[in-house]
C-alpha positions as CSV (number, residue, x, y, z in Angstrom):
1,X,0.0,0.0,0.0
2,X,0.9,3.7,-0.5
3,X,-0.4,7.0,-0.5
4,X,-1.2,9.0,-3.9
5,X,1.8,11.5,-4.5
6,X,0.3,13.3,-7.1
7,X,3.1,13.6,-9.1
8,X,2.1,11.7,-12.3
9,X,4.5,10.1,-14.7
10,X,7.2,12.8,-16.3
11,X,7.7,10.8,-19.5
12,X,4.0,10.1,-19.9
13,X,2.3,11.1,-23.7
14,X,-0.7,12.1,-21.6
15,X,-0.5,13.6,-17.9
16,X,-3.0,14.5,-15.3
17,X,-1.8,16.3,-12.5
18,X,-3.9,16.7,-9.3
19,X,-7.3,17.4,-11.3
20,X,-10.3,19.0,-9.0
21,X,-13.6,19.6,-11.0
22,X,-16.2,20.7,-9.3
23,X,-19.9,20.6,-11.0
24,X,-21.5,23.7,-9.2
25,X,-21.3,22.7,-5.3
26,X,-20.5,19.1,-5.7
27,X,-17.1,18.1,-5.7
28,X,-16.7,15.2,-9.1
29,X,-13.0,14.7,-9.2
30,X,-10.7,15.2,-6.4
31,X,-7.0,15.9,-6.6
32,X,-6.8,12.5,-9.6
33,X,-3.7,11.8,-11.3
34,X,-2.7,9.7,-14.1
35,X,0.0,9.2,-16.7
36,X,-0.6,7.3,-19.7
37,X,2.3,6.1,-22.3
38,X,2.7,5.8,-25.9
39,X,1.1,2.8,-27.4
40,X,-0.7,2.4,-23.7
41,X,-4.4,1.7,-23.3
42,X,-5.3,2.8,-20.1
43,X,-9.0,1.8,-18.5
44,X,-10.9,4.0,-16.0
45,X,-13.3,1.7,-14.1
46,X,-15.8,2.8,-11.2
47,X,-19.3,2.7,-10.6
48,X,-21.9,5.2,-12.0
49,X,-21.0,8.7,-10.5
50,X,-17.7,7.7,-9.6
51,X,-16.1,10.8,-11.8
52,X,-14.9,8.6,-14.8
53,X,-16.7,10.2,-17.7
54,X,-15.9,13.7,-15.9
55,X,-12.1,12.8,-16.2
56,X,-12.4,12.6,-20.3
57,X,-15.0,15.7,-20.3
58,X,-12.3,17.6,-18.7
59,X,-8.7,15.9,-20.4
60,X,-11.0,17.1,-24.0
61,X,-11.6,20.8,-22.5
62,X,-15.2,20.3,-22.0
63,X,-15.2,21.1,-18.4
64,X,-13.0,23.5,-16.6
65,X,-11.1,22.0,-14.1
66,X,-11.0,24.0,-10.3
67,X,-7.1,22.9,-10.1
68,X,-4.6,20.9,-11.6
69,X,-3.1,20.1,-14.8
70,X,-3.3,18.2,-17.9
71,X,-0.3,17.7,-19.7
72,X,0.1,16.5,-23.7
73,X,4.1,16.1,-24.5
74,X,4.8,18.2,-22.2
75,X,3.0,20.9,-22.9
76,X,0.6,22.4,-20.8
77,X,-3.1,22.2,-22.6
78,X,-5.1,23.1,-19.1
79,X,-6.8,26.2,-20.4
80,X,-6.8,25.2,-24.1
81,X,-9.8,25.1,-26.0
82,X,-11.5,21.5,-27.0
83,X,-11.1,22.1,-30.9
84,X,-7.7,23.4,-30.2
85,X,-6.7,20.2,-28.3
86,X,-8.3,17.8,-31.0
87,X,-6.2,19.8,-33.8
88,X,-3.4,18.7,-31.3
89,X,-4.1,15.1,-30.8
90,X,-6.9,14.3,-28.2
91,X,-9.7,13.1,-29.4
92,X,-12.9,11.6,-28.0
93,X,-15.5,9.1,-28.4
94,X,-18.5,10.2,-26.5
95,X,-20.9,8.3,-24.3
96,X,-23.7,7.8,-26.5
97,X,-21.8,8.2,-29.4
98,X,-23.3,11.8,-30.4
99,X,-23.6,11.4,-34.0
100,X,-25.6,13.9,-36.5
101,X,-28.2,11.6,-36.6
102,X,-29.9,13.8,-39.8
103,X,-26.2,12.7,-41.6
104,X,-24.9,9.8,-43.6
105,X,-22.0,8.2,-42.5
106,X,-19.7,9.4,-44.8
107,X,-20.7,13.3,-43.9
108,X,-20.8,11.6,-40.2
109,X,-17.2,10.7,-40.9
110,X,-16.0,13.9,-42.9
111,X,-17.2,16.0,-39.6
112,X,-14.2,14.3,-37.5
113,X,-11.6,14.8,-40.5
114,X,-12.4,18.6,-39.2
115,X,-9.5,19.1,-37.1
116,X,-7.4,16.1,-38.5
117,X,-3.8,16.3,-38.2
118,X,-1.9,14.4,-40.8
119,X,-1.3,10.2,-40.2
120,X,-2.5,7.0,-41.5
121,X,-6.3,7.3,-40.8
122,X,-8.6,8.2,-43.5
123,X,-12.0,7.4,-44.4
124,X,-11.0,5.0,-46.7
125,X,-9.2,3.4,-44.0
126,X,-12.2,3.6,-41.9
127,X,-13.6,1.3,-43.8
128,X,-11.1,-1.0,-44.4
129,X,-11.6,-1.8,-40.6
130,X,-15.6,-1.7,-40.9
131,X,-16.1,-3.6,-44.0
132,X,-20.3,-3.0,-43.8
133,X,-19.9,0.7,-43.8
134,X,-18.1,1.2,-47.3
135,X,-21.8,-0.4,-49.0
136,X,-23.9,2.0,-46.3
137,X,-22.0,4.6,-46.5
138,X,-24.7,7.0,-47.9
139,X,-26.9,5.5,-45.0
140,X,-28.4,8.0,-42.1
141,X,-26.9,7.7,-39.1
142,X,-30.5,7.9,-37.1
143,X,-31.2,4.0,-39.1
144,X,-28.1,2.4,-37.9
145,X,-28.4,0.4,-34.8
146,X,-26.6,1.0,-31.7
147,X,-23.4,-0.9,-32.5
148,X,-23.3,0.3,-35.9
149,X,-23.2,3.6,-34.6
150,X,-20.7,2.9,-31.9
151,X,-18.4,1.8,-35.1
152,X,-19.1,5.6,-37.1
153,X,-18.4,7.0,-34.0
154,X,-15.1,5.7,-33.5
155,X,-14.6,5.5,-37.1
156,X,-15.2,9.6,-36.9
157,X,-12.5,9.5,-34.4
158,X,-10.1,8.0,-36.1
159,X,-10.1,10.0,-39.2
160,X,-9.0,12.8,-37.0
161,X,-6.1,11.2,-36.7
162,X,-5.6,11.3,-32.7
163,X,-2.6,11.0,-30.7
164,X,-4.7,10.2,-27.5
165,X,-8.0,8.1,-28.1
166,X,-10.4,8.9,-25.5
167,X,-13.3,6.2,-25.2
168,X,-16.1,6.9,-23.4
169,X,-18.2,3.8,-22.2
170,X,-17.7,1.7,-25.4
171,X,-19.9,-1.3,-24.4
172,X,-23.0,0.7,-23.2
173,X,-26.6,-0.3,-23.8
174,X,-25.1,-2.5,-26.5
175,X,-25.5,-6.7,-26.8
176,X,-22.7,-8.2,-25.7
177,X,-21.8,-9.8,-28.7
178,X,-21.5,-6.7,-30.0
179,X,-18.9,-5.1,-27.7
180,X,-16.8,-8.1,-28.8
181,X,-17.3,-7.3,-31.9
182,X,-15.8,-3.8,-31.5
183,X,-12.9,-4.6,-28.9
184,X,-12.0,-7.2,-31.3
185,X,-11.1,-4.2,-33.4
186,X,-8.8,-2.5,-30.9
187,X,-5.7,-4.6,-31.8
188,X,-5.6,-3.1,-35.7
189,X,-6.7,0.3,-34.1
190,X,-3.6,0.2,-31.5
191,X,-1.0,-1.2,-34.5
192,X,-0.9,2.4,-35.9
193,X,0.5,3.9,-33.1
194,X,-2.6,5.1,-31.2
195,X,-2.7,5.8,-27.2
196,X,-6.2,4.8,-25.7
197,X,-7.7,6.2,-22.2
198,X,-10.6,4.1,-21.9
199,X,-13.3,4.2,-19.8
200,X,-15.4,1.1,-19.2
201,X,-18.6,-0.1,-17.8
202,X,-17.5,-3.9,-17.9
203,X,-14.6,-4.4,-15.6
204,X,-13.9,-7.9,-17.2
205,X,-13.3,-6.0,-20.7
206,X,-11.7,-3.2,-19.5
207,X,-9.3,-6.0,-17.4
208,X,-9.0,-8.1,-20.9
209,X,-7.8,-4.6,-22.9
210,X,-6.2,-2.6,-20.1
211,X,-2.2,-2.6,-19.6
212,X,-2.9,-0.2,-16.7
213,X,-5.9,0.1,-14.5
214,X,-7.2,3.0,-12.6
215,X,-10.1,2.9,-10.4
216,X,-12.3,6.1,-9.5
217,X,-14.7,6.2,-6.5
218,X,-16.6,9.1,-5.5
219,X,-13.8,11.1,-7.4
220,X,-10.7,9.7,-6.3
221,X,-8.3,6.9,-6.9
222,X,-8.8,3.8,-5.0
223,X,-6.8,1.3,-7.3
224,X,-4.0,1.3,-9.9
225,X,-1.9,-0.4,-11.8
226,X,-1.6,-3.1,-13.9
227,X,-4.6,-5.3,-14.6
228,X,-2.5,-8.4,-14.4
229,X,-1.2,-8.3,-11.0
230,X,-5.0,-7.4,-9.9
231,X,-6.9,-9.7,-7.7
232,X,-10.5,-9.6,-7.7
233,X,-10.8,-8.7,-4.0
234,X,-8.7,-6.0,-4.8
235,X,-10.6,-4.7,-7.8
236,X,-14.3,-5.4,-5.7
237,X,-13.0,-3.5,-2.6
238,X,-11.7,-0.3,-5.2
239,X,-14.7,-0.8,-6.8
240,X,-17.4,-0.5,-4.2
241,X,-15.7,1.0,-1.5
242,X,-15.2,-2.1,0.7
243,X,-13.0,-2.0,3.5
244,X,-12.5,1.0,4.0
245,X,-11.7,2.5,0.7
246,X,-14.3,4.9,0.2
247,X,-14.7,7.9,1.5
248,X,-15.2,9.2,5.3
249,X,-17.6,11.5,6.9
250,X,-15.0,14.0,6.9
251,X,-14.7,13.5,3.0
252,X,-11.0,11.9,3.2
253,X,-10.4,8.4,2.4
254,X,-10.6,5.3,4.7
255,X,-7.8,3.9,3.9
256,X,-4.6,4.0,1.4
257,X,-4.9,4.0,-2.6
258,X,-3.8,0.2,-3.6
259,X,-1.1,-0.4,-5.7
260,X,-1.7,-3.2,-7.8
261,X,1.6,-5.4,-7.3
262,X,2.9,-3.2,-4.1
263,X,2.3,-3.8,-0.4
């Protein structure tokens, strides 16, 4: 065990320092920190309110954060705008994929080329790695299902061309046969160089993906590290706050962050 330092990881692509971000009174991340590597694919997991989809809102510059960093390369993007981060790299998948539902794919796709910066994704790439969209193409996004979606929306991620891929609750309100469908894609995704911050729903997919593991609880840090050296006690107690890892009744935690693979 072993208390949070703050302090990130120096030679980290992407680096969170200490975030705070408040939502009017209520307190939705406190003091988190993270460093994620080249080539990495990081997973978020926590339970519903635990801050995760705040922590991509805020790393893409759609929240404000109350203090704290967030670091790209090196260079400090805290109070950059979101279109100005994306034309730098970060780029997100949204829960609910957020598509122009009134669009066809293609113009669905040519939106996220908007801000691309140069690399090997293009829209003919796109759908290379979705072989049904190429035929549907000229399709409106509001008569796709939800997975087929899920696909356009990542699909409009990639031709942006991202040096950090945020993903946003891939696997929600979709079959599960489908979320295997679309993590099965992750491999060919990851072989061009991409970094991924994920955040996840299903722990047991986020465990499969993940080469690091962060767990969130009421806005702080309970678990990290890698996945593999992760027992399920560990990740059930991060998860729900057993045994003392939660928060007090002074608003501090019960008990030390875990470190996976550290006593």
């Amino acid at each position: 065990m072993s208390e949070p330092d703050g302090r990130g990881n120096p030679g980290a692509l992407l680096e969170v320092r200490d975030l705070t971000v408040h939502h009017g009174q209520l307190r939705a991340l406190d003091r988190v920190s993270l460093g994620v590597s080249a080539g990495e694919v990081y997973a978020i997991i926590g339970a519903n309110g635990a801050g995760k989809s705040t922590l991509l809102r805020t790393i893409a510059g759609l929240h404000q954060p109350t203090e704290g960093s967030i670091m790209l390369d090196g260079t400090n993007v805290t109070r950059v705008r979101p279109e100005r981060r994306a034309a730098r790299g970060i780029i997100m998948v949204p829960e609910g994929r957020r598509l122009f539902e009134s669009l066809t794919v293609e113009e669905n796709l040519r939106v996220g080329a908007t801000y691309a910066r140069k690399g090997p994704w293009t829209i003919e790439r796109v759908y290379e790695l979705f072989s049904w969209m190429r035929d549907r193409r000229g399709q409106r996004a509001a008569q796709l299902s939800g997975g087929e979606q899920q696909s356009v929306a990542i699909g409009r991620a990639l031709v942006a061309n991202p040096r950090v891929l945020l993903l946003d609750e891939l696997s929600l309100g979709l079959a599960p046969v489908v979320v295997q469908r679309i993590y099965e894609m992750l491999p060919q995704i990851l072989g061009t160089g991409l970094t991924v911050l994920l955040v996840e729903q299903d722990v047991s997919q986020a465990l499969r993906v993940a080469s690091h593991l962060q767990c969130l609880l009421e806005g702080r840090t309970t678990l990290e590290g890698k996945p593999s050296e992760a027992t399920p006690e560990q990740v059930e107690a991060a998860y729900f706050g057993l045994g003392g890892a939660g928060r007090g009744a002074s608003g501090e935690l019960g008990g030390d962050r875990a470190l996976l693979g550290e006593e």
